[in-house]
mmCIF entry with sequence, helices, sheets and N, C-alpha, C, O atoms, coordinates in Angstrom:
data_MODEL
# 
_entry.id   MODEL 
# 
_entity.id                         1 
_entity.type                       polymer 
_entity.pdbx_number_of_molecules   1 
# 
_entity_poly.entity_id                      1 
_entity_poly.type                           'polypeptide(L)' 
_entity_poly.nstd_linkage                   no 
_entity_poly.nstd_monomer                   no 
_entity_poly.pdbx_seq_one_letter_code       
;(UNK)(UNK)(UNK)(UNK)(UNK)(UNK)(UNK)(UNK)(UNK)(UNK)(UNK)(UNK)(UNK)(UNK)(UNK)(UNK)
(UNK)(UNK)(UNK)(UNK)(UNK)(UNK)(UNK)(UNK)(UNK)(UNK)(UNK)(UNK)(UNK)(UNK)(UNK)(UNK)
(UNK)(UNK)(UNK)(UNK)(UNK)(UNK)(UNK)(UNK)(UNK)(UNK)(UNK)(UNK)
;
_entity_poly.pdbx_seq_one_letter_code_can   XXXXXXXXXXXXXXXXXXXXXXXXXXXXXXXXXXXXXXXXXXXX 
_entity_poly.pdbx_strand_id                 A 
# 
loop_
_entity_poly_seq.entity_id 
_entity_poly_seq.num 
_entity_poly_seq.mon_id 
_entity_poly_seq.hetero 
1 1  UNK n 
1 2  UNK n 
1 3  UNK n 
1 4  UNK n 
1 5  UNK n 
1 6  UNK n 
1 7  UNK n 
1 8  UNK n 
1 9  UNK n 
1 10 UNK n 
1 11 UNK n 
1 12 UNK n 
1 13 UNK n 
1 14 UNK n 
1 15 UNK n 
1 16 UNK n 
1 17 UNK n 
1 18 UNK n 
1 19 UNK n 
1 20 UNK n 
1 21 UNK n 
1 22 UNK n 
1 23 UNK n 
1 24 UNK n 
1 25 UNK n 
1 26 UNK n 
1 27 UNK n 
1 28 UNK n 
1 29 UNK n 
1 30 UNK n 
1 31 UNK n 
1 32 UNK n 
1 33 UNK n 
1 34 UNK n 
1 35 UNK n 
1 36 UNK n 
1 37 UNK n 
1 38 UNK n 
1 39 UNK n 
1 40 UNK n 
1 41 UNK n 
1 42 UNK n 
1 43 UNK n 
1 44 UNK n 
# 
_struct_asym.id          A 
_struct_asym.entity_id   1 
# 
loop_
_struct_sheet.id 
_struct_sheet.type 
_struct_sheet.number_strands 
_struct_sheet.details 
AA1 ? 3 ? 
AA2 ? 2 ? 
# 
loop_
_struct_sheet_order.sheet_id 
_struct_sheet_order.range_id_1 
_struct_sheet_order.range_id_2 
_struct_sheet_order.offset 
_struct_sheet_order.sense 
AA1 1 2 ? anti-parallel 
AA1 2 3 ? anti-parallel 
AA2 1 2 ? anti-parallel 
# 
loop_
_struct_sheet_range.sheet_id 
_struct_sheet_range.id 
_struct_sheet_range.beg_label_comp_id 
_struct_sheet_range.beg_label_asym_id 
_struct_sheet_range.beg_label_seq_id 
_struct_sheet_range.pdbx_beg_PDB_ins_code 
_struct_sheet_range.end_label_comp_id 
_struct_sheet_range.end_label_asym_id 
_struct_sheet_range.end_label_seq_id 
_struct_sheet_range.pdbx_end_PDB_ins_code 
_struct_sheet_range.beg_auth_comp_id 
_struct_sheet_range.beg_auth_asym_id 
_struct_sheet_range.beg_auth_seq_id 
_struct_sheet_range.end_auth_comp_id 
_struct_sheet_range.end_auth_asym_id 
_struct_sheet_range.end_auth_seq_id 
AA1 1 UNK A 4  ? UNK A 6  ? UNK A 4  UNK A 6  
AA1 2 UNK A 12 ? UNK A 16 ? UNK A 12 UNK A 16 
AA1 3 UNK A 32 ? UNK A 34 ? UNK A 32 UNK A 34 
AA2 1 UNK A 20 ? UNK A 21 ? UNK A 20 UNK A 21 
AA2 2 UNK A 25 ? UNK A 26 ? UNK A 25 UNK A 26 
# 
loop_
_atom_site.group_PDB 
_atom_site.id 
_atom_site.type_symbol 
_atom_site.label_atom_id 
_atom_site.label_alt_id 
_atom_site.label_comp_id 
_atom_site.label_asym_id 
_atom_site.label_entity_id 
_atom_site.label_seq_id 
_atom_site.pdbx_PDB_ins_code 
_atom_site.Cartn_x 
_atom_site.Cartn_y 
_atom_site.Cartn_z 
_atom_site.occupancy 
_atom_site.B_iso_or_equiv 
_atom_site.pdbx_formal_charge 
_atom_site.auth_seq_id 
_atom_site.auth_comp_id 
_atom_site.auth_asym_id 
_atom_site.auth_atom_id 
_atom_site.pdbx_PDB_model_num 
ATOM 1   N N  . UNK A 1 1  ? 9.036   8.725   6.141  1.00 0.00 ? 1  UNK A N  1 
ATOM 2   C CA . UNK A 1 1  ? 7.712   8.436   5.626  1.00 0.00 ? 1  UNK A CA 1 
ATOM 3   C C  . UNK A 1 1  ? 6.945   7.660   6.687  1.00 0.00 ? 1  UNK A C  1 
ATOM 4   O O  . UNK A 1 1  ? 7.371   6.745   7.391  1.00 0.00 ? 1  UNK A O  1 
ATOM 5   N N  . UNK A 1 2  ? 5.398   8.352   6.659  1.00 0.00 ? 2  UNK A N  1 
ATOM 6   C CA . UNK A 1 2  ? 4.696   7.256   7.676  1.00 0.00 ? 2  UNK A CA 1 
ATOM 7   C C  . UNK A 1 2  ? 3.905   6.661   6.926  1.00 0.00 ? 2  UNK A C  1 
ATOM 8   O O  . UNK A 1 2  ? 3.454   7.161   5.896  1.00 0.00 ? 2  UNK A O  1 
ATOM 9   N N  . UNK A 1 3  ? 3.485   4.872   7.587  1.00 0.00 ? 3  UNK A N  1 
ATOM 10  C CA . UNK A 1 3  ? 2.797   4.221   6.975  1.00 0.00 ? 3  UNK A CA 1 
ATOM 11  C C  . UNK A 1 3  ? 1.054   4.651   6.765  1.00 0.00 ? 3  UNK A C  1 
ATOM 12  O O  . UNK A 1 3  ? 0.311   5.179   7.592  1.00 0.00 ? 3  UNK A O  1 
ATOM 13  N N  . UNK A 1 4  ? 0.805   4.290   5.609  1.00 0.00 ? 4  UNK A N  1 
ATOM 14  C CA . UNK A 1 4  ? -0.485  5.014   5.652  1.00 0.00 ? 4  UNK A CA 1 
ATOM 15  C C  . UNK A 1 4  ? -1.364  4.586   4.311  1.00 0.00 ? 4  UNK A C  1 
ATOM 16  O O  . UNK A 1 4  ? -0.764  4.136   3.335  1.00 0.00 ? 4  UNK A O  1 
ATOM 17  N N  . UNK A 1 5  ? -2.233  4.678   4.301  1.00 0.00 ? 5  UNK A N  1 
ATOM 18  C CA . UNK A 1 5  ? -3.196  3.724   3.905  1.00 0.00 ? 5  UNK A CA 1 
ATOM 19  C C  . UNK A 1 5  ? -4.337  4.559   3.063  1.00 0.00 ? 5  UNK A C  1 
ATOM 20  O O  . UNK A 1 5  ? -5.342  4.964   3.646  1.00 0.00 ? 5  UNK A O  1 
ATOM 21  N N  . UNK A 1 6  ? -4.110  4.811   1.557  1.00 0.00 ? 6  UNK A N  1 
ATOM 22  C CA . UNK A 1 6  ? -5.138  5.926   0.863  1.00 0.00 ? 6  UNK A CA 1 
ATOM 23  C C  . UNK A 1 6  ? -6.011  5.544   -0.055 1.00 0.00 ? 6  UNK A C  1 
ATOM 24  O O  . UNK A 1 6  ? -5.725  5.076   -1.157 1.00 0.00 ? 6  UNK A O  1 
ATOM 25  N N  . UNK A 1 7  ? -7.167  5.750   0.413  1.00 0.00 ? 7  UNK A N  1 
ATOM 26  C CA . UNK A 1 7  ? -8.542  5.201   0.316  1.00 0.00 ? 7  UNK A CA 1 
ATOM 27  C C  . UNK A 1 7  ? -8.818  5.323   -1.402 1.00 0.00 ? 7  UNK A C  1 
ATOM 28  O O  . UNK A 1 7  ? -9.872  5.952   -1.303 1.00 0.00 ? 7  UNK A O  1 
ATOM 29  N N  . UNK A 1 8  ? -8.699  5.230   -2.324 1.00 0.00 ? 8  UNK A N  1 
ATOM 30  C CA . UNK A 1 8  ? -8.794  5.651   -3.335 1.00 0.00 ? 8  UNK A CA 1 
ATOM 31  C C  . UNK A 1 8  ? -10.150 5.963   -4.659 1.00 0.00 ? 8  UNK A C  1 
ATOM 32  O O  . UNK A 1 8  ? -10.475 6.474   -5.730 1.00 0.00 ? 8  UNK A O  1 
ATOM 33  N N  . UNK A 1 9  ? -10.494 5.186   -3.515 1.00 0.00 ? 9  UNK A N  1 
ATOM 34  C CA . UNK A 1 9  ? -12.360 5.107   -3.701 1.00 0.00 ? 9  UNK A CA 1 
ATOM 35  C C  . UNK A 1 9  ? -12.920 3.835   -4.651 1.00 0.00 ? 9  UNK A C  1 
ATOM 36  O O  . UNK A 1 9  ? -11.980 3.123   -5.003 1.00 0.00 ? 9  UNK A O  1 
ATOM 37  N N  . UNK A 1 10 ? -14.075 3.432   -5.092 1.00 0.00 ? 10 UNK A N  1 
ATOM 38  C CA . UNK A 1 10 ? -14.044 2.414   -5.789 1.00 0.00 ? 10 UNK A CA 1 
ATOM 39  C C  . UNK A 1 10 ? -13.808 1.261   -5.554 1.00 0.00 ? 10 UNK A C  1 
ATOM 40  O O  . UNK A 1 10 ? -13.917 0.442   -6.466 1.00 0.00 ? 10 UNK A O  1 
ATOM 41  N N  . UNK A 1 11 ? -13.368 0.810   -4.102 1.00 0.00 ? 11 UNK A N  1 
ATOM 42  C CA . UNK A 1 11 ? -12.237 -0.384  -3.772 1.00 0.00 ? 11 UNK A CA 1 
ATOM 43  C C  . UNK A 1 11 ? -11.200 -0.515  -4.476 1.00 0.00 ? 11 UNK A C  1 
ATOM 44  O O  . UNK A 1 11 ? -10.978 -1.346  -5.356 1.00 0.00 ? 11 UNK A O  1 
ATOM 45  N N  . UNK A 1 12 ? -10.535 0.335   -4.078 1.00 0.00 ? 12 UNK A N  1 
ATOM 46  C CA . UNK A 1 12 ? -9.079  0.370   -4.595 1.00 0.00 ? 12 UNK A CA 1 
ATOM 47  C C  . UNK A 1 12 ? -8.040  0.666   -3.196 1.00 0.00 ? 12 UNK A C  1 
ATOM 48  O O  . UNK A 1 12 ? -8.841  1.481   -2.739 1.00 0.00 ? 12 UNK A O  1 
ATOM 49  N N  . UNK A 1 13 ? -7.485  0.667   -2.681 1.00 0.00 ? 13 UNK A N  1 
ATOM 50  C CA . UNK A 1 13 ? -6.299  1.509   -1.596 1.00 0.00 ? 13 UNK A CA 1 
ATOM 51  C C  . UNK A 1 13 ? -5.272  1.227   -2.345 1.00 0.00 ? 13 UNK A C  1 
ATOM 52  O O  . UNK A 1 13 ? -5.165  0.390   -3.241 1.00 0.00 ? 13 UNK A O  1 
ATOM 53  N N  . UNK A 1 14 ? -4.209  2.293   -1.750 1.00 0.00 ? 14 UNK A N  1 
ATOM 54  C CA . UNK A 1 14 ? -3.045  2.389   -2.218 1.00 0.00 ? 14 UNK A CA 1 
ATOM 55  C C  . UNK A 1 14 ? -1.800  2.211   -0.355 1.00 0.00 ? 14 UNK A C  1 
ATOM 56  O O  . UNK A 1 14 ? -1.658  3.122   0.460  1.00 0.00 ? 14 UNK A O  1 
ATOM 57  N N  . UNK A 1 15 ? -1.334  1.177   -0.283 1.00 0.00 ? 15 UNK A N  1 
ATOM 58  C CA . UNK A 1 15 ? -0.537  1.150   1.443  1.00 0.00 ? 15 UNK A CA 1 
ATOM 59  C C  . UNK A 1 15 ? 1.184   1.954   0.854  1.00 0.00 ? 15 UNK A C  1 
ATOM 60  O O  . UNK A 1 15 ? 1.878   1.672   -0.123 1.00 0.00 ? 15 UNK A O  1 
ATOM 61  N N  . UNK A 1 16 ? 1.358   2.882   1.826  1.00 0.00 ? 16 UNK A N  1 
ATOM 62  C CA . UNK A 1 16 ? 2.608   3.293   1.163  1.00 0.00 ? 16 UNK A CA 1 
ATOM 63  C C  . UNK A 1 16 ? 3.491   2.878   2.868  1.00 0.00 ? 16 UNK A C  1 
ATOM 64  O O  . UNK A 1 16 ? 2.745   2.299   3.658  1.00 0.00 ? 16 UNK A O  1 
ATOM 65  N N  . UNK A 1 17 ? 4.268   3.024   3.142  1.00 0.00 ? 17 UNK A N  1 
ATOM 66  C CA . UNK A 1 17 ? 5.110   2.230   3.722  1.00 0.00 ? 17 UNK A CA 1 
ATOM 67  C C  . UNK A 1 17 ? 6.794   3.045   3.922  1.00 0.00 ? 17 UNK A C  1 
ATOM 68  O O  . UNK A 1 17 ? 7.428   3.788   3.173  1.00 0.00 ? 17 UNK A O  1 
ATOM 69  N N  . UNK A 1 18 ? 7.029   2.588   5.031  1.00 0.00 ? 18 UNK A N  1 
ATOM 70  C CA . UNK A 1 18 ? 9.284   3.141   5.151  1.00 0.00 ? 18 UNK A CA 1 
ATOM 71  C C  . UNK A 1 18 ? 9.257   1.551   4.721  1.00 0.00 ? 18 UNK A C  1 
ATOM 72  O O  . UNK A 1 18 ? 8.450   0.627   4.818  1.00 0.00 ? 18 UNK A O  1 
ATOM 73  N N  . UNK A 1 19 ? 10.615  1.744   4.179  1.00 0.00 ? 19 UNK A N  1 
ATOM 74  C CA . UNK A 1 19 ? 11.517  0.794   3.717  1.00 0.00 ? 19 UNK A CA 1 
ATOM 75  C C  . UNK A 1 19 ? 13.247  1.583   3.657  1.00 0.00 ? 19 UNK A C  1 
ATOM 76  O O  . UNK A 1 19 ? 13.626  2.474   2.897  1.00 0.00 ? 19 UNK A O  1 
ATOM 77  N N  . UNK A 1 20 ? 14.049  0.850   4.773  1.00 0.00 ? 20 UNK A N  1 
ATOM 78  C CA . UNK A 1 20 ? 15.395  1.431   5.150  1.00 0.00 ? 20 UNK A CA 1 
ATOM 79  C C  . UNK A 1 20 ? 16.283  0.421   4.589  1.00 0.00 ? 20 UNK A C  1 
ATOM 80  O O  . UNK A 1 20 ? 16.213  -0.790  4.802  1.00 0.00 ? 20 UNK A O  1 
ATOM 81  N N  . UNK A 1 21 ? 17.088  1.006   3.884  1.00 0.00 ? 21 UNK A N  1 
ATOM 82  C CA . UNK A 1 21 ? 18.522  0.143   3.634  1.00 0.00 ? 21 UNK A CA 1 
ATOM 83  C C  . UNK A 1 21 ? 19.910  0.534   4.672  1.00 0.00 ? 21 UNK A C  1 
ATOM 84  O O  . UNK A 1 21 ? 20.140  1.656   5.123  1.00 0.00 ? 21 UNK A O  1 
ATOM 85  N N  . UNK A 1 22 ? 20.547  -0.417  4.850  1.00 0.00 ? 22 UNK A N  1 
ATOM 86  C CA . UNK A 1 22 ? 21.287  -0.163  6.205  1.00 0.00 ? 22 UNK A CA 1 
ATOM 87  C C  . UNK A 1 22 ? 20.901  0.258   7.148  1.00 0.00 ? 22 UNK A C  1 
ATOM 88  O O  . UNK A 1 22 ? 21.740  0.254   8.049  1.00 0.00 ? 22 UNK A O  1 
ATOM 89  N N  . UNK A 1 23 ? 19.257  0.945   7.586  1.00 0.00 ? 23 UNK A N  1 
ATOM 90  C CA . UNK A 1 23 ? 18.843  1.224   8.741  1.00 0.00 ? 23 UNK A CA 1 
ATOM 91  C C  . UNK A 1 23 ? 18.848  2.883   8.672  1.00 0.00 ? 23 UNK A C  1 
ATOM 92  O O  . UNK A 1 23 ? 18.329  3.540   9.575  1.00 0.00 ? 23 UNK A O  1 
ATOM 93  N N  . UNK A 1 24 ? 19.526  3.548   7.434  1.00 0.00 ? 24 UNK A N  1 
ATOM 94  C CA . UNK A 1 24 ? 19.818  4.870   7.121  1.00 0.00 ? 24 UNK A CA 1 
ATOM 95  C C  . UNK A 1 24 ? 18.772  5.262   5.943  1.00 0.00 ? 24 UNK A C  1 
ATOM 96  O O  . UNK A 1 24 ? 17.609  5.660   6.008  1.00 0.00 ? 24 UNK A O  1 
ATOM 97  N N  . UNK A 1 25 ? 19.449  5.054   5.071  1.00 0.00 ? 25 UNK A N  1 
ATOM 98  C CA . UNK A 1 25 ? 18.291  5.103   3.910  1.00 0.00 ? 25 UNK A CA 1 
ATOM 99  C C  . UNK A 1 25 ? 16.855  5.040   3.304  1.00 0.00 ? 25 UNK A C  1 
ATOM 100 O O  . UNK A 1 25 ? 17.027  4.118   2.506  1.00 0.00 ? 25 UNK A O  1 
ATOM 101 N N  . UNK A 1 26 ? 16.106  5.254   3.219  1.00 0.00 ? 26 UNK A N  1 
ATOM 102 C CA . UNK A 1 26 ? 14.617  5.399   3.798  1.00 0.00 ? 26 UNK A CA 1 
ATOM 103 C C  . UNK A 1 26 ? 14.204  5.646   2.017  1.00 0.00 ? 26 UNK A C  1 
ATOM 104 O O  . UNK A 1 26 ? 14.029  6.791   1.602  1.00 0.00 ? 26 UNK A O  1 
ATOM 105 N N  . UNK A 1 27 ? 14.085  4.436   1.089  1.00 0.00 ? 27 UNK A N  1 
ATOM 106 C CA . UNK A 1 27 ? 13.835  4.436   -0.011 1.00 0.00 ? 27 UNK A CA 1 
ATOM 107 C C  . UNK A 1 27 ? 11.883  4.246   -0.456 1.00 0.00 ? 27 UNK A C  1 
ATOM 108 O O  . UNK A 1 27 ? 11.237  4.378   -1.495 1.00 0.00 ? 27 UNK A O  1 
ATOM 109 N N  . UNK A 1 28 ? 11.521  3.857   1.072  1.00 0.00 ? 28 UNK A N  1 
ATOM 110 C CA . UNK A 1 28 ? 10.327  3.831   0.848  1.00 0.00 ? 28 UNK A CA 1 
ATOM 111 C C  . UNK A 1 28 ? 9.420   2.613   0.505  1.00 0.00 ? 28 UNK A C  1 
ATOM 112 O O  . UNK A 1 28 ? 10.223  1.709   0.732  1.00 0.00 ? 28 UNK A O  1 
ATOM 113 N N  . UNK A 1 29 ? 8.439   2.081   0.164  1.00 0.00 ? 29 UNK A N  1 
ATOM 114 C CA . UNK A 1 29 ? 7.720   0.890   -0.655 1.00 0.00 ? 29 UNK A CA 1 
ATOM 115 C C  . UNK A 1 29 ? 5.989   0.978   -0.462 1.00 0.00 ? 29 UNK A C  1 
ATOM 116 O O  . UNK A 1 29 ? 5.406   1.303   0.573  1.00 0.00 ? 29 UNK A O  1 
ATOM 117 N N  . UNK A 1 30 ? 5.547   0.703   -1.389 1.00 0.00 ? 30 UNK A N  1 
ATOM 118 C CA . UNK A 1 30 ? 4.181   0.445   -1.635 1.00 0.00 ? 30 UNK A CA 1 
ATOM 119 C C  . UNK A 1 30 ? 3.575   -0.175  -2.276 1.00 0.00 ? 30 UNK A C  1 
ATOM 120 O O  . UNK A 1 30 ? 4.227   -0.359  -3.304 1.00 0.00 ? 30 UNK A O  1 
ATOM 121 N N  . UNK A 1 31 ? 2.077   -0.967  -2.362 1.00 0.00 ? 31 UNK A N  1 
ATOM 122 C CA . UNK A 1 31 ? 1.554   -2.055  -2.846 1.00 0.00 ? 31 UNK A CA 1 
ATOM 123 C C  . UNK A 1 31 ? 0.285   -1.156  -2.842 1.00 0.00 ? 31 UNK A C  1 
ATOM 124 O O  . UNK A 1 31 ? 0.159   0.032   -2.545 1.00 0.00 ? 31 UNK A O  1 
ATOM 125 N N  . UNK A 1 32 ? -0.990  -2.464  -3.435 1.00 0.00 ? 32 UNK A N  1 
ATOM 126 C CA . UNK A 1 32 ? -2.297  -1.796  -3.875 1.00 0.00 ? 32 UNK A CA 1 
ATOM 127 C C  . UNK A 1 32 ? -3.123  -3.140  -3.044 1.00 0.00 ? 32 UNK A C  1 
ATOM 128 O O  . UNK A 1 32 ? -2.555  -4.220  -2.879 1.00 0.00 ? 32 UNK A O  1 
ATOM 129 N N  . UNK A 1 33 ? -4.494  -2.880  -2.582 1.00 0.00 ? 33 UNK A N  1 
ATOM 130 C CA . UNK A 1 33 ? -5.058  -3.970  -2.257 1.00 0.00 ? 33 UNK A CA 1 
ATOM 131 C C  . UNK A 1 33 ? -6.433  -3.033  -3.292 1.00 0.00 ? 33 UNK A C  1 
ATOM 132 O O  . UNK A 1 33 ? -6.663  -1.824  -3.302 1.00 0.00 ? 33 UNK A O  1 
ATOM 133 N N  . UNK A 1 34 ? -7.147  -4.180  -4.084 1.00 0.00 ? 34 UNK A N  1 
ATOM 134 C CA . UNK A 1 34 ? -8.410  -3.969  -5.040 1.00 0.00 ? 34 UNK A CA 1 
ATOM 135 C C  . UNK A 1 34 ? -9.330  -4.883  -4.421 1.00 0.00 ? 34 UNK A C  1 
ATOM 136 O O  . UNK A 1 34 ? -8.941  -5.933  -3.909 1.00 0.00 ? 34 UNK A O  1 
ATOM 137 N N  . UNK A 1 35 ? -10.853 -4.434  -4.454 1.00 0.00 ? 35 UNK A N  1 
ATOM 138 C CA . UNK A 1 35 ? -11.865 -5.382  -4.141 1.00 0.00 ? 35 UNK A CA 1 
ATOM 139 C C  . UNK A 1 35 ? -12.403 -5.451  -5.023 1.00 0.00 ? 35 UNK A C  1 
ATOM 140 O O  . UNK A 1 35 ? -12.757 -4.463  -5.666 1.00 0.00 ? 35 UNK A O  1 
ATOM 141 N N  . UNK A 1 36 ? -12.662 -6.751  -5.374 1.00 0.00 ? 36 UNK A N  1 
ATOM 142 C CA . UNK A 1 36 ? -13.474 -7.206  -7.097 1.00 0.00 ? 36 UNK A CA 1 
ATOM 143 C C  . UNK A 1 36 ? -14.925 -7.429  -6.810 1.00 0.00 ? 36 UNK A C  1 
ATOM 144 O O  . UNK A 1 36 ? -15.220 -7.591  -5.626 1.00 0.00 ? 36 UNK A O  1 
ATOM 145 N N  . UNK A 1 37 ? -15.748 -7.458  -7.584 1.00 0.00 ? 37 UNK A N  1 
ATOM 146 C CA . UNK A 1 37 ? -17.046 -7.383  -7.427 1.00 0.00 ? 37 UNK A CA 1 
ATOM 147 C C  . UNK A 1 37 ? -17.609 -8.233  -6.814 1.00 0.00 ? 37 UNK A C  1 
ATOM 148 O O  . UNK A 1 37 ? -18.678 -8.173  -6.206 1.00 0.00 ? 37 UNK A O  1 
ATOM 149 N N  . UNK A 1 38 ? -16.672 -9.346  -6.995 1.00 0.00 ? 38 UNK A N  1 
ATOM 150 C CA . UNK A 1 38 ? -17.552 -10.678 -5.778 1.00 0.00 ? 38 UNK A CA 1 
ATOM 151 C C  . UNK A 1 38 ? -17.195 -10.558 -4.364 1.00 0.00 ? 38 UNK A C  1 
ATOM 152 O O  . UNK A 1 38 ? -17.462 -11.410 -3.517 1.00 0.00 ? 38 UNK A O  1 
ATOM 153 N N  . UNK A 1 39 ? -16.590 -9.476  -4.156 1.00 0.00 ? 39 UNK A N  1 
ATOM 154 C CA . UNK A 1 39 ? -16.313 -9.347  -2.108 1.00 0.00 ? 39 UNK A CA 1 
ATOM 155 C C  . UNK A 1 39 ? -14.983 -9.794  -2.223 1.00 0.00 ? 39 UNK A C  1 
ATOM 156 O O  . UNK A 1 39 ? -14.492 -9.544  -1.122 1.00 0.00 ? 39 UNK A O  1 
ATOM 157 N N  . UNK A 1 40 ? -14.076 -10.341 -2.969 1.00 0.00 ? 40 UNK A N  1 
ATOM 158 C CA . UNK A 1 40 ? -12.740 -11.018 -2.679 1.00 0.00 ? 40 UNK A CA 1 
ATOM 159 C C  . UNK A 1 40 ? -11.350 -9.792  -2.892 1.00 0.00 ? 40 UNK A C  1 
ATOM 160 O O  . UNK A 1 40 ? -11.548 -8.611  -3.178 1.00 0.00 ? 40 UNK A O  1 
ATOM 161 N N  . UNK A 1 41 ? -10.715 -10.079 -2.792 1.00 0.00 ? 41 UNK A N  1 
ATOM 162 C CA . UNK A 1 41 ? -9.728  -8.928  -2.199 1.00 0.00 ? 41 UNK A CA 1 
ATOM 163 C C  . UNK A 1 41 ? -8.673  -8.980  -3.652 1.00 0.00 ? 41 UNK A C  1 
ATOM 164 O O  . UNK A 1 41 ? -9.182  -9.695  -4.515 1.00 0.00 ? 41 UNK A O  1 
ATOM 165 N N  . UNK A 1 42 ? -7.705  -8.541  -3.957 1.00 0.00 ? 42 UNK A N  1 
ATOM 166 C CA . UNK A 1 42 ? -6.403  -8.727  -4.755 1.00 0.00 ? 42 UNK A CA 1 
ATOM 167 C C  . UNK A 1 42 ? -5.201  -8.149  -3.999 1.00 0.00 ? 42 UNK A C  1 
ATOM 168 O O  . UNK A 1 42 ? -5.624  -7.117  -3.477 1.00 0.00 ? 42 UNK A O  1 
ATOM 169 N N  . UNK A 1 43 ? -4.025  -8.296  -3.713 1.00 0.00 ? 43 UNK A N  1 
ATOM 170 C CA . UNK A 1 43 ? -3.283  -7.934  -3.161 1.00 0.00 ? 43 UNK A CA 1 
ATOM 171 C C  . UNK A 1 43 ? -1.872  -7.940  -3.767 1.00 0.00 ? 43 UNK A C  1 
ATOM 172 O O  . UNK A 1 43 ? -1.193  -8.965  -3.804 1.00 0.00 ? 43 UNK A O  1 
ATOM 173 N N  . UNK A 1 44 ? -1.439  -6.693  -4.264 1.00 0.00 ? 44 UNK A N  1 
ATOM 174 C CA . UNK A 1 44 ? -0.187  -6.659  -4.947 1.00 0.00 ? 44 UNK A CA 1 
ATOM 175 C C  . UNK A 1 44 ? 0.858   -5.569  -5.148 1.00 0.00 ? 44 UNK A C  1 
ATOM 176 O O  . UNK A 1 44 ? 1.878   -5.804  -5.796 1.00 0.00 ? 44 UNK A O  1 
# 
């Protein structure tokens, strides 16, 4: 998986991400960053 970053519109993204266990395994991981109406960010 490559890291990558999907615009979702609205201020929303979606970051998807590698994540390896033992350096083999490639289970993956992803988070959301939201922009709220006052300009400030959420990150989770």
């Amino acid at each position: 998986m490559t890291d990558k970053i999907h615009d979702l519109g609205a201020g929303f993204w979606n970051i998807r991400g590698s994540f390896r266990i033992g350096g083999v395994l490639n289970i993956g991981t992803q988070c959301s960053l939201i922009q709220l109406n006052s300009g400030k960010f959420i990150f989770g």
